[in-house]
Backbone bond lengths (Angstrom), bond angles and torsions (degrees), N, CA, C in turn:
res aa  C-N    CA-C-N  psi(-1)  N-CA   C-N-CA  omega(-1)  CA-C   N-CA-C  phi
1 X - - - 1.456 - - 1.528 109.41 -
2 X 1.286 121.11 165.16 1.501 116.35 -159.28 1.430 80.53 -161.34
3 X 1.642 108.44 145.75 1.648 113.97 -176.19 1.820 100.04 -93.52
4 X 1.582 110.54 103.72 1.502 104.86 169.76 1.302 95.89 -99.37
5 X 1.551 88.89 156.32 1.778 127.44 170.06 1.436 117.96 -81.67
6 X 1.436 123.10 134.51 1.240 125.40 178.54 1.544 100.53 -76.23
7 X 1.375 113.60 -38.32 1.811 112.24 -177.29 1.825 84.67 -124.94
8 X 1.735 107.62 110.99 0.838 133.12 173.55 1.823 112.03 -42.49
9 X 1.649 112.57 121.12 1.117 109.15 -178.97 1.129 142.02 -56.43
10 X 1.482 114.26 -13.60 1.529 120.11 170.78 1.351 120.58 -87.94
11 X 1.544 120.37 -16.78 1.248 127.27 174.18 1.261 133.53 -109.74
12 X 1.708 111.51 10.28 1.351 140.56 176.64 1.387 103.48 -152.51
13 X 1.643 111.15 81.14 1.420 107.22 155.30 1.616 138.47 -48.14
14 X 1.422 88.11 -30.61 1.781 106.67 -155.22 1.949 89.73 -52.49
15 X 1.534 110.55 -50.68 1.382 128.34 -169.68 1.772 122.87 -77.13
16 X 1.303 119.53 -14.93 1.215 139.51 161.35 1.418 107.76 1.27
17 X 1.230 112.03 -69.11 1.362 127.52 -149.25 1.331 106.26 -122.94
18 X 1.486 118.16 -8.00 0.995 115.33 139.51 1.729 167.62 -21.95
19 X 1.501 120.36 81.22 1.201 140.85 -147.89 1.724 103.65 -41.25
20 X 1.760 100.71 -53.11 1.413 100.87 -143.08 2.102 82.21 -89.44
21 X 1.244 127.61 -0.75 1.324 119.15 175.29 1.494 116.31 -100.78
22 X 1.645 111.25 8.62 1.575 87.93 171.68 1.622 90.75 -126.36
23 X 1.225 111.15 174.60 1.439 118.86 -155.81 1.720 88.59 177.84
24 X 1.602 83.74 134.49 1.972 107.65 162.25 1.191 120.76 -60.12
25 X 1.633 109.36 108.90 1.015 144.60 168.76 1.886 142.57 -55.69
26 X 1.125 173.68 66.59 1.511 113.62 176.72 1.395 131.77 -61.24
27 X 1.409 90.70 155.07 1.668 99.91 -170.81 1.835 106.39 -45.46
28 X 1.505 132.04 -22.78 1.704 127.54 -162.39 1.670 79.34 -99.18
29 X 1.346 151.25 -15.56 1.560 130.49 -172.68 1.378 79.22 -103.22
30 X 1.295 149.91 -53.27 1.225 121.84 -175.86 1.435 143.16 -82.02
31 X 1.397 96.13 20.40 1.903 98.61 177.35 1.671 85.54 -140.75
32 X 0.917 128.68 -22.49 1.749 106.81 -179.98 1.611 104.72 -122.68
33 X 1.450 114.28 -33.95 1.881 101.60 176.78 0.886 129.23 -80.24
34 X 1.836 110.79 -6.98 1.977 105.89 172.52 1.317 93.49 -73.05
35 X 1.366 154.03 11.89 1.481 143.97 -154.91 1.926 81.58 -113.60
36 X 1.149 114.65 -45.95 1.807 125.34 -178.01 1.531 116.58 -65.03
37 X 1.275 105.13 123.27 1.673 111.35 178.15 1.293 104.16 -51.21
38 X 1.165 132.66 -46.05 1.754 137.14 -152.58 1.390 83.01 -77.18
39 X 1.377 142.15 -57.82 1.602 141.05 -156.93 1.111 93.20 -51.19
40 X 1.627 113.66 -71.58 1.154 124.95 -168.75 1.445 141.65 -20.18
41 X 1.877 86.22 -60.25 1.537 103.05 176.60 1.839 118.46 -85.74
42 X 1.497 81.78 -4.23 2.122 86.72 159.56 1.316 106.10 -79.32
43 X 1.094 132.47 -13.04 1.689 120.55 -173.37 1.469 96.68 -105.23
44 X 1.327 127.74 -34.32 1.411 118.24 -178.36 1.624 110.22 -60.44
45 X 1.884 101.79 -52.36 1.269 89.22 175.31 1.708 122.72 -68.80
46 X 1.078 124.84 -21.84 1.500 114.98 -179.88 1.391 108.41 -82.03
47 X 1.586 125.89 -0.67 1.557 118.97 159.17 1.888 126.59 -76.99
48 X 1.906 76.94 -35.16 1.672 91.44 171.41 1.637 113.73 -60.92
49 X 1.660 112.49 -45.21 1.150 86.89 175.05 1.676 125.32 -107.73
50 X 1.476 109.24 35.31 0.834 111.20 170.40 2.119 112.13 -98.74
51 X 1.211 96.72 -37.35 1.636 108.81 -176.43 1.946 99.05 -105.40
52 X 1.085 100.17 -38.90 1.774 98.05 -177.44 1.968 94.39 105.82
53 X 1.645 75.77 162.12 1.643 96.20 -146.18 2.089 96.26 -68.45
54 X 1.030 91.83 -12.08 2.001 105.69 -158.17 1.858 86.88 -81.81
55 X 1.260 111.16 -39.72 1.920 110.58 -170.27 1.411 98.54 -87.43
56 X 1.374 127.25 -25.57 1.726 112.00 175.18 1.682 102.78 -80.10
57 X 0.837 116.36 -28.46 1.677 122.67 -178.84 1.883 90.93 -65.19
58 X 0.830 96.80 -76.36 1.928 106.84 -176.34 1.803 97.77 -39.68
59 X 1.032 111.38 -45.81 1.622 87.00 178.18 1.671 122.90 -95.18
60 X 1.565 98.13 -5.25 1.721 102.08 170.23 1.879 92.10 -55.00
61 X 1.368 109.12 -74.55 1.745 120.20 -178.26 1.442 113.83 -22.73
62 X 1.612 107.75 -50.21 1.599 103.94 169.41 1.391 147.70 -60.99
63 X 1.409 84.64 -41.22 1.779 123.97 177.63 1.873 103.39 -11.02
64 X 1.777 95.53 -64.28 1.635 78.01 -154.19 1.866 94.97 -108.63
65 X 1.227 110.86 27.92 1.753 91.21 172.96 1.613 96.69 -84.37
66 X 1.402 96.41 -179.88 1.678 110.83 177.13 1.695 119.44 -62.05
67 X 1.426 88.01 119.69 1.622 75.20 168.62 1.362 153.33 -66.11
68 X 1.135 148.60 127.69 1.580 139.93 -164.66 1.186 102.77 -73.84
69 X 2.015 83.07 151.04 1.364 123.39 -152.67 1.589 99.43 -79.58
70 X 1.731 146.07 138.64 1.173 123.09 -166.18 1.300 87.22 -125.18
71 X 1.524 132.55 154.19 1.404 166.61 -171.90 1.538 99.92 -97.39
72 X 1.387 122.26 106.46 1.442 129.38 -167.32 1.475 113.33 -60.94
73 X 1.155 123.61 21.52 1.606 146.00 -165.50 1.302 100.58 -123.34
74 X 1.619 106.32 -48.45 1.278 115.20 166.97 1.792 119.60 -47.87
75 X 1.257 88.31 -57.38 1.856 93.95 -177.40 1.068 121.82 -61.71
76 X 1.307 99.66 -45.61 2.036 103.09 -166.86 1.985 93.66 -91.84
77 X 1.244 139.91 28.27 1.584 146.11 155.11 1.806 81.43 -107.48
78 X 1.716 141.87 -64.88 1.028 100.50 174.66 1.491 150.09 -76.82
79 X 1.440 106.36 8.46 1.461 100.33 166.14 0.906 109.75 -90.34
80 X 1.515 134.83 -44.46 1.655 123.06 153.90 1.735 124.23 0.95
81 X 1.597 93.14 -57.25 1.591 107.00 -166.78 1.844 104.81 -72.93
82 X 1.472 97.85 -39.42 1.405 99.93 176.25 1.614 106.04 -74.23
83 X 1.037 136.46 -77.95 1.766 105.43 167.03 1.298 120.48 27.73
84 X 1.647 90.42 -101.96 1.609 111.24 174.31 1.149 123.79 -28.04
85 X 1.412 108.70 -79.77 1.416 91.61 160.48 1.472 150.97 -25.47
86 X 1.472 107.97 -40.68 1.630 108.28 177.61 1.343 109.25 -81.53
87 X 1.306 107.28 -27.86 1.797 106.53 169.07 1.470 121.08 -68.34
88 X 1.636 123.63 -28.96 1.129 124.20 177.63 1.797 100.96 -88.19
89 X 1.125 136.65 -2.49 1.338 135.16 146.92 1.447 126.62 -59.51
90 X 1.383 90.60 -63.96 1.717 107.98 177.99 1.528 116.89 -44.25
91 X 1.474 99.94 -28.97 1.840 103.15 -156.76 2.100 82.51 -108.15
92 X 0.740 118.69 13.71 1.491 128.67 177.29 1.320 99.59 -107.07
93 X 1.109 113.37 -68.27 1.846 102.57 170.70 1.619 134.60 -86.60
94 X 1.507 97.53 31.50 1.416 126.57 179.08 1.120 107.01 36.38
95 X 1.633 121.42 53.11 1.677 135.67 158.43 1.732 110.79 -73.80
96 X 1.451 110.75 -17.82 1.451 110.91 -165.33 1.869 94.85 -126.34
């Protein structure tokens, strides 16, 4: 599995690092079917009903303004958070 982007990371910074835009992948939907309408609109709809149709709309609107500027306190408290997270995964799928 490979973490793809609903708004591809090189062409939507704002979402990069973005929680609710990356999602488990396979490696052939994420390097050749985000390029496919049909892929596509499987991830839109499984965001809609994963977040609801009102928060994919709210980040279509966001998508392409500039992304914010982050406070290096900012970053390294969120990689912190991401950590955690992969450890509270890992020990969820009894990797640890």
């Amino acid at each position: 599995m490979q973490g793809g982007h609903y708004y591809g990371r090189k062409e939507v910074l704002r979402f990069k690092l973005y929680e609710e835009n990356i999602h488990p992948q396979c490696a052939g939907c994420n390097w050749k079917g985000m390029n496919t309408t049909k892929i596509r609109e499987r991830y839109r709809m499984y965001m809609e009903d994963m977040y609801g149709v009102r928060r994919v709309k709210a980040m279509n609107r966001l998508a392409f303004r500039k992304p914010p500027k982050f406070k290096m306190d900012e970053v390294l408290e969120f990689k912190k958070y991401l950590r955690e997270q992969i450890k509270i995964q890992l020990k969820r799928l009894g990797e640890i």
